[in-house]
ROZADO-658142 format. One line per field, with one value per atom (N, C-alpha, C): residue number from 1; y, x, z. Coordinates in steps of 0.2 Angstrom, whole numbers, plus 5000, padded with zeros to 4 digits. Layout:
BEGIN
n: NUM;...
yy: Y;...
xx: X;...
zz: Z;...
***
This chain:
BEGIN
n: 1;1;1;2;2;2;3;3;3;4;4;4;5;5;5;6;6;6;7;7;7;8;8;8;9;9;9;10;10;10;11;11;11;12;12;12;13;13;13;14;14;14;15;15;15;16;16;16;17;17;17;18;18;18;19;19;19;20;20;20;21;21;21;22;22;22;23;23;23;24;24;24;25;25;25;26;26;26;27;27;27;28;28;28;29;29;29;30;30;30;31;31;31;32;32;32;33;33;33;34;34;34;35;35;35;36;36;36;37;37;37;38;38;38;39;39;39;40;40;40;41;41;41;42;42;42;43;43;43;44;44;44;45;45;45;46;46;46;47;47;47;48;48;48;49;49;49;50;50;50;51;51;51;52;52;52;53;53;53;54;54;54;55;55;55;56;56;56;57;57;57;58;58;58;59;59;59;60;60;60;61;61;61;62;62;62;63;63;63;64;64;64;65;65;65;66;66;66;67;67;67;68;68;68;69;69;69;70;70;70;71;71;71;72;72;72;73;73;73;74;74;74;75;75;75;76;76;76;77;77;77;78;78;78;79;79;79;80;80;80;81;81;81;82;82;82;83;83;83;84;84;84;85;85;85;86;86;86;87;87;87;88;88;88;89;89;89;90;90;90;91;91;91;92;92;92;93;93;93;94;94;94;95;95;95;96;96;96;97;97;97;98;98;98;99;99;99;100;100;100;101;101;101;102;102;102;103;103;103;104;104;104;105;105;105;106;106;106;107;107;107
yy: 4639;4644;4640;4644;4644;4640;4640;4638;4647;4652;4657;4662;4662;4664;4662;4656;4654;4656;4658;4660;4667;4673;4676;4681;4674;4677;4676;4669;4666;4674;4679;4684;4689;4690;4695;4695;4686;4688;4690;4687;4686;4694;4699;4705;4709;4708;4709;4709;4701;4700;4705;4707;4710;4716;4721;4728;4727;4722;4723;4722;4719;4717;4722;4728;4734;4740;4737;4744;4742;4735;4734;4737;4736;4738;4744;4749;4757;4761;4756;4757;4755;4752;4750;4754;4756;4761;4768;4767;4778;4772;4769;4769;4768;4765;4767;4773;4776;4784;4787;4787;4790;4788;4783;4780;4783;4781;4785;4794;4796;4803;4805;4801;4798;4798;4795;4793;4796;4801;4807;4813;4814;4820;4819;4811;4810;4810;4808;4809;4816;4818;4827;4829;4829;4831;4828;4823;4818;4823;4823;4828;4835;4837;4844;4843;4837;4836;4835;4831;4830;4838;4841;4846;4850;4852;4856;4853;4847;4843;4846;4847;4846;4854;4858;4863;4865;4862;4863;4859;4854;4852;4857;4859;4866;4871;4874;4879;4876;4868;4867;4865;4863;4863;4869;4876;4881;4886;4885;4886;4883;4875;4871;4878;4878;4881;4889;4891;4898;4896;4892;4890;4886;4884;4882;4889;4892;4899;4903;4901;4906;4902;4894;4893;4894;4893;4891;4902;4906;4913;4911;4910;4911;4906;4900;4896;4902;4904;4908;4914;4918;4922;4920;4913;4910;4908;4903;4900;4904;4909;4913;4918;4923;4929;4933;4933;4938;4933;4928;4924;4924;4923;4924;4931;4937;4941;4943;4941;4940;4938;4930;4928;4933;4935;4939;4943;4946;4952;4950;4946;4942;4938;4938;4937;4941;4947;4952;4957;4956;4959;4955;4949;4946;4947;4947;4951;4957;4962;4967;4966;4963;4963;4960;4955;4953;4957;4961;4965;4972;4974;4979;4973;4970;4967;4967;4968;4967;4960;4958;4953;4953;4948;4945;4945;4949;4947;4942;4940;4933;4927;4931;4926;4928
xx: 4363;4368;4375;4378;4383;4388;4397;4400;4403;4404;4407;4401;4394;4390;4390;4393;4391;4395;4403;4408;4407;4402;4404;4399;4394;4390;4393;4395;4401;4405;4410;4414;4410;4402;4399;4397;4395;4393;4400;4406;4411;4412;4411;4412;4408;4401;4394;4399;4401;4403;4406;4411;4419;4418;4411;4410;4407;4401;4398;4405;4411;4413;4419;4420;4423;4418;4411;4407;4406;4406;4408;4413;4420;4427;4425;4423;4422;4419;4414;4410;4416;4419;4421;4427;4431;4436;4433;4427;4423;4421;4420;4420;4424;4432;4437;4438;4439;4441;4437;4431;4428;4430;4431;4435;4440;4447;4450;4450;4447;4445;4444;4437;4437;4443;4448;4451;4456;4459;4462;4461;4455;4450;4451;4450;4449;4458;4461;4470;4472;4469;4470;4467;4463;4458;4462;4464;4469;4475;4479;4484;4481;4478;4476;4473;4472;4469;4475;4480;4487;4491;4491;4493;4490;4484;4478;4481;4481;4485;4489;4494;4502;4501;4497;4497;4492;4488;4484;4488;4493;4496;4500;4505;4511;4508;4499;4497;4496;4492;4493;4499;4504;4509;4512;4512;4512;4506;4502;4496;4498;4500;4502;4509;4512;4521;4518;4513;4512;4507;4502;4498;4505;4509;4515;4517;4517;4522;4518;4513;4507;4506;4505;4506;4513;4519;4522;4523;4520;4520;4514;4509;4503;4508;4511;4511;4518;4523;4527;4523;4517;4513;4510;4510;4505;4508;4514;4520;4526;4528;4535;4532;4538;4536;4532;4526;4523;4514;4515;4511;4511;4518;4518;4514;4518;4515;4507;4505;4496;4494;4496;4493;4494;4500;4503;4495;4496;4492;4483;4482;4474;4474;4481;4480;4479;4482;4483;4476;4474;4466;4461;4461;4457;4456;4464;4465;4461;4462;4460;4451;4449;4442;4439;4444;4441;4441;4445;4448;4442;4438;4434;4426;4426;4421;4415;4419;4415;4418;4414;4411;4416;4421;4424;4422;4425;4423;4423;4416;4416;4413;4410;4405;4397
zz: 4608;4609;4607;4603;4599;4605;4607;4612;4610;4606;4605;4609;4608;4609;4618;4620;4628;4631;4628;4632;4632;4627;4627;4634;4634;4639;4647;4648;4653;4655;4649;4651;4653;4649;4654;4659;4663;4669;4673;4673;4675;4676;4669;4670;4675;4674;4679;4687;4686;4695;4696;4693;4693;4696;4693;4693;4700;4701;4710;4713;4713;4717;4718;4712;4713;4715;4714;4717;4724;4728;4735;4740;4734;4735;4737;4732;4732;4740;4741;4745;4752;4754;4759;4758;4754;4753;4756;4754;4757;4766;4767;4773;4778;4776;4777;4778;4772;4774;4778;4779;4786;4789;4791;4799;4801;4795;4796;4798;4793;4796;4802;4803;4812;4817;4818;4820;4819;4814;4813;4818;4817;4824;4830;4832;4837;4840;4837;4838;4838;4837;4835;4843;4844;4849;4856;4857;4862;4863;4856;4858;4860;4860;4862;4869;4870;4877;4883;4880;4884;4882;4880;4879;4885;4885;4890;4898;4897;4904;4906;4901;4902;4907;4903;4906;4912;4912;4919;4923;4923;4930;4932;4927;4928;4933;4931;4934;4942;4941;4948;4952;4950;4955;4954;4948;4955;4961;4958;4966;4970;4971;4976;4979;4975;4979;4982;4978;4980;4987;4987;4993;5000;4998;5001;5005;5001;5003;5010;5006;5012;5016;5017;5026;5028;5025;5029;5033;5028;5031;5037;5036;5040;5048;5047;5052;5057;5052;5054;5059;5057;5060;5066;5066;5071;5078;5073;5077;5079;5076;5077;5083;5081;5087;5085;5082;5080;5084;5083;5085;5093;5095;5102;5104;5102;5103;5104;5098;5098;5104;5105;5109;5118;5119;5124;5125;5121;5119;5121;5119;5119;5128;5129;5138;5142;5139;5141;5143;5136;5136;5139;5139;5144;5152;5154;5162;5162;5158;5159;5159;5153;5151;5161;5161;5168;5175;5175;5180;5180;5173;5174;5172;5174;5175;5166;5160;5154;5150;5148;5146;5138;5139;5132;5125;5122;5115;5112;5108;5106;5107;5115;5117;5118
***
């Protein structure tokens, strides 16, 4: 083999190497971009999930403020005068219930 003939074979493996080592490139570049894409999704998906948050907490603190509302009415009904009342009333009925000899509701 010629020295023009051994270099020229010398350039072609060097070229041989070149192309696997840019069809490895290619390869790990497309496998990159899937990741990425991956990883785009899944970032997309997070913010739509902190988003869905933001908004189911809003909804429950206000059920909290509306459920707020109702005990502090229901304790008002229990606790105020409307409550007094009731119970006046349920003492009331009792005496009676006992006075004519029938038997309490309830029991």
């Amino acid at each position: 083999m010629t020295e023009g003939e051994l270099t020229v074979a010398i350039l072609r493996e060097i070229r041989d190497e070149v192309r696997k080592t840019n069809d490895r490139i290619d390869q790990t570049n497309d496998r990159l971009d899937r990741v990425v894409e991956q990883q785009i999704r899944h970032a997309t998906a997070i913010v739509g999930l902190e988003a869905a948050q933001r908004d189911t907490a809003e909804i429950l603190r206000g059920l909290v403020r509306v459920v707020q509302e109702h005990n502090a009415r229901i304790d008002n009904v229990i606790l105020g005068p409307m409550g007094e009342t009731v119970r006046e009333h349920e003492t009331r009925l009792r005496r009676v219930e006992e006075r004519l000899g029938i038997e309490p509701a309830g029991k």
